[in-house]
MIFIVEX-819125 format. One record per residue (C-alpha): residue number from 1; x, y, z; residue in one letter. Coordinates in Angstrom, 2 decimals, decimal comma. Layout:
REM residues N
{seq:NUM&u:X&v:Y&w:Z&type:a} .
...
REM end
This chain:
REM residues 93
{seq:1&u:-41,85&v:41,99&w:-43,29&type:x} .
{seq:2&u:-42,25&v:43,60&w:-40,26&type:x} .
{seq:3&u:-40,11&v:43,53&w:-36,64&type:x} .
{seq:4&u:-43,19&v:41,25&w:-35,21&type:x} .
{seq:5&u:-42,92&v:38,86&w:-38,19&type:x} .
{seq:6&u:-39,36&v:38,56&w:-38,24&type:x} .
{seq:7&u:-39,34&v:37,66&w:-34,46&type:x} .
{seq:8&u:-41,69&v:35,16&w:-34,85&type:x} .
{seq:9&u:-40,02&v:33,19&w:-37,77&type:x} .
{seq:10&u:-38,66&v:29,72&w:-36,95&type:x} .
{seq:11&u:-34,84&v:29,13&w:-37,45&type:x} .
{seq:12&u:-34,51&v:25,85&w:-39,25&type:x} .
{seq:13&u:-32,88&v:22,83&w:-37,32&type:x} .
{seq:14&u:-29,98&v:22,73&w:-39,70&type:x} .
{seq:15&u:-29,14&v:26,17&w:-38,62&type:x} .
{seq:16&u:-30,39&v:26,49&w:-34,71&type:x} .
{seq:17&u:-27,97&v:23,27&w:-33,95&type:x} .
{seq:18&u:-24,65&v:24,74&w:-35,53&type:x} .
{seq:19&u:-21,84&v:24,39&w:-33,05&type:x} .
{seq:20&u:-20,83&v:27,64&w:-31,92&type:x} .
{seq:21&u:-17,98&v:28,53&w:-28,87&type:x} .
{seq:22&u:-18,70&v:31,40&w:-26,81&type:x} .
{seq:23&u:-15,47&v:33,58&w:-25,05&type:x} .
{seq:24&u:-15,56&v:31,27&w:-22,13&type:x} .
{seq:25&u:-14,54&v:28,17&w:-24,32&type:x} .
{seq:26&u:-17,99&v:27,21&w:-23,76&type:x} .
{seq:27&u:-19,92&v:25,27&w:-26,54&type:x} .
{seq:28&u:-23,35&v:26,35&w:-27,62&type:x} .
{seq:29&u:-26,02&v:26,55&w:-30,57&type:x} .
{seq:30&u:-28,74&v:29,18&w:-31,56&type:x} .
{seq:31&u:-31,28&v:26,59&w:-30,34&type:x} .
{seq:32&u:-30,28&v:27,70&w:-26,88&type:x} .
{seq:33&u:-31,56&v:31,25&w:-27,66&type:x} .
{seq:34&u:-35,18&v:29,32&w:-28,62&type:x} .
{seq:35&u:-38,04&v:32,01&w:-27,88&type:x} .
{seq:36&u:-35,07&v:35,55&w:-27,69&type:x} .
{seq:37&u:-34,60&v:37,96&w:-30,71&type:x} .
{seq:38&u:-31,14&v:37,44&w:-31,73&type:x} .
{seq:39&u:-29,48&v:40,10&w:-32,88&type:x} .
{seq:40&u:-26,87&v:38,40&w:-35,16&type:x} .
{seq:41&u:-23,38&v:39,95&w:-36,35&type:x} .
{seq:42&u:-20,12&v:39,01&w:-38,01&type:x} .
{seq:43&u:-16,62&v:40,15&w:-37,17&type:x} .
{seq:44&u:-13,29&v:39,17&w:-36,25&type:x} .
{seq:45&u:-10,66&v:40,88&w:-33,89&type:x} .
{seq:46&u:-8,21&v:41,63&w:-36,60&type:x} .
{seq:47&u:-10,77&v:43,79&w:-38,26&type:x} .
{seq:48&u:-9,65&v:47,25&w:-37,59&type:x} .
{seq:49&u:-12,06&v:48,94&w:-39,91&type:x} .
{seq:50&u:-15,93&v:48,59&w:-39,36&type:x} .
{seq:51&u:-15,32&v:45,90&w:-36,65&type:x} .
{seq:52&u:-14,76&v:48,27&w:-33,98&type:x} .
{seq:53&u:-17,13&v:50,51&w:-35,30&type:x} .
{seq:54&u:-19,93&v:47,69&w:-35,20&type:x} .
{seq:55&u:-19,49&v:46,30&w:-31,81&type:x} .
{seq:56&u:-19,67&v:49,74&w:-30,26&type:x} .
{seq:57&u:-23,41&v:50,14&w:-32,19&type:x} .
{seq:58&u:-24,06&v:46,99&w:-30,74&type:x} .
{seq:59&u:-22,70&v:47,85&w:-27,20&type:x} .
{seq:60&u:-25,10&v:51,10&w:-27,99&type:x} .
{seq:61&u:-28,21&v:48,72&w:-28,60&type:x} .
{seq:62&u:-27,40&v:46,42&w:-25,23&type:x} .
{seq:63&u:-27,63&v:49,56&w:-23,06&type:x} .
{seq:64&u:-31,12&v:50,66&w:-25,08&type:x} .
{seq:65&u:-31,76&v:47,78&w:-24,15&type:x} .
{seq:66&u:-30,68&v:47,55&w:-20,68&type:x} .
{seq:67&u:-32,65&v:50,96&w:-20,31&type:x} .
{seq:68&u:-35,81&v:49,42&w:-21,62&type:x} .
{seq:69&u:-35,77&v:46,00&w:-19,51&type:x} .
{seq:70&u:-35,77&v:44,24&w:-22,81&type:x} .
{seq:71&u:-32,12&v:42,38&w:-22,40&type:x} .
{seq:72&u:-34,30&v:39,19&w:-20,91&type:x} .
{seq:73&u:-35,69&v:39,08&w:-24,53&type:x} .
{seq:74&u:-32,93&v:40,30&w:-26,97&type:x} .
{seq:75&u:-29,52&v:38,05&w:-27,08&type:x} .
{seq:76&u:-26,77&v:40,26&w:-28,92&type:x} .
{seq:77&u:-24,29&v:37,65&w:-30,61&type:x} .
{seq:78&u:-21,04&v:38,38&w:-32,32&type:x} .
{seq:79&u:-19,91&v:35,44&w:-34,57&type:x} .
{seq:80&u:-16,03&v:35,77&w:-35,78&type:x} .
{seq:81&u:-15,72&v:34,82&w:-38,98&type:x} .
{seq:82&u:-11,83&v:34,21&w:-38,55&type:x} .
{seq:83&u:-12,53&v:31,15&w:-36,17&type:x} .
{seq:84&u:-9,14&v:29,92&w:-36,76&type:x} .
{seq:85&u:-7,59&v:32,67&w:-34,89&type:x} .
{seq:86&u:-10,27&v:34,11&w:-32,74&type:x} .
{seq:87&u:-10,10&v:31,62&w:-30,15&type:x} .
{seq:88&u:-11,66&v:32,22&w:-26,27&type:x} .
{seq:89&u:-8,41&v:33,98&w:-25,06&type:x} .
{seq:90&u:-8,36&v:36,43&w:-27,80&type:x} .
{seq:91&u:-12,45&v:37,05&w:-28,11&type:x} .
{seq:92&u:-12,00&v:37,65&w:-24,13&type:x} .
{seq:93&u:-8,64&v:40,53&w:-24,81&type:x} .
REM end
């Protein structure tokens, strides 16, 4: 598949509408990224292996980004997979 094709596929409702909580306690839902790429990717702040190691890729691929004037077209999301202890206080720390 290429980049264009994966862009352009449709996220299914079941998925798009799952309640997610941003840093700022704020609720949200992948539907409100309708029409970005989203660059998805798991961690959790008590990960002291790859964690770290990811988000600074990531923080790599925002300022490509940045550089490129694509950041009004790419959303870069990091979705904690400890939810039970990454709450807004500690995503924000």
């Amino acid at each position: 598949m290429s980049p264009v094709q994966a862009a352009s596929r449709v996220v299914p409702n079941r998925i798009a509408t799952i309640s997610l909580l941003d840093s700022s306690g704020k609720q949200t839902d992948l539907a409100a990224f309708r029409g970005r790429i989203v660059v998805l990717a798991n961690f959790m702040t008590s990960c002291q292996e790859e964690c770290p190691i990811t988000t600074g890729a990531l923080l790599n691929v925002e300022q490509a980004l940045h550089a490129a004037h694509l950041t009004d077209r790419v959303s870069i999301l990091e979705v904690s997979v400890d939810p039970w202890r990454d709450d807004p206080s500690r995503l924000l720390a």
